[in-house]
C-alpha positions, 0 to 999 in steps of 0.5 A: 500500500503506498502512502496515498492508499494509507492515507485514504485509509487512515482517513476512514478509520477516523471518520468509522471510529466515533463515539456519541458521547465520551464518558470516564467509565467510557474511558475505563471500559475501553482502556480495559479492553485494550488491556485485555486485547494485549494481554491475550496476544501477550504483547508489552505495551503502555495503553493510555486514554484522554480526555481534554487533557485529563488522564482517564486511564493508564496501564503499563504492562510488564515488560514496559518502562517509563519510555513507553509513557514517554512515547505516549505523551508525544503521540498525543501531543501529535493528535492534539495539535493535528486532529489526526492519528499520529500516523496519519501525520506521520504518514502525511510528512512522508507523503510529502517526502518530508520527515515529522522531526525535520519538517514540523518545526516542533520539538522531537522531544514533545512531538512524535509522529510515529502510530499508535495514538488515535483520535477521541471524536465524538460525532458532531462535536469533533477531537476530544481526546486520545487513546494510546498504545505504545509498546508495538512498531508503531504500525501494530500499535496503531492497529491494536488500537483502531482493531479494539475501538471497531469492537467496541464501538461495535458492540452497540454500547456507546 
């Protein structure tokens, strides 16, 4: 797939993935499903969920480290900023054949273009928050993510 193909893609993962309303326990609920998800495919990752700047949920895994958190906290900047996954805008820069870090003018050390961040929408109101993993290469992070939002905004309950 080349990038115009995964940005279409990405695009529509975005636009599929909304919520009618975004709640904590909506947060919990989802944080432990992503918990749950990881667990059973035994995969070491930090799962993190936020709402207009608030930490609703956060879990480490074993096999993860403050590094993870770190990751975390720059994937969402890039979400907060962008209003997109980070790795459409990851995807975006190198459409361009640009680099994130190079082209963005914002500092690596607070903003990372690499997946697994995702954009909180609720419909008709728009980006409200994160849901995050890290601890995959950032394709799998992104696709854990956007796999456990489709199942459980599929499951008819928010």
């Amino acid at each position: 797939m080349d990038n115009q193909q995964q940005l279409q893609l990405l695009l529509q993962q975005e636009s599929e993935l909304q919520f009618a309303e975004f709640t904590n326990d909506t947060a919990v609920a989802l944080g432990l499903k992503l918990v749950e998800a990881a667990r059973a495919r035994n995969c070491s990752v930090t799962v993190d969920v936020c709402r207009n700047g608030q930490q609703l949920f956060h879990c480490a895994l074993p096999g993860t480290s403050a590094d993870n958190d770190d990751w975390i906290k720059r994937k969402n900047n890039v979400v907060n900023r962008y209003g997109h996954s980070s790795l459409y805008v990851g995807t975006q820069f190198r459409a361009r054949g640009a680099k994130f870090e190079e082209s963005s003018r914002l500092d690596p050390g607070h903003y990372s273009a690499h997946g697994g961040a995702f954009p909180v929408t609720i419909r008709n109101v728009g980006v409200v928050g994160t849901v995050t993993v890290s601890g995959l290469p950032q394709v799998e992070d992104h696709e854990l993510v956007v796999e456990v939002l489709r199942d459980f905004l599929g499951s008819g309950r928010h």
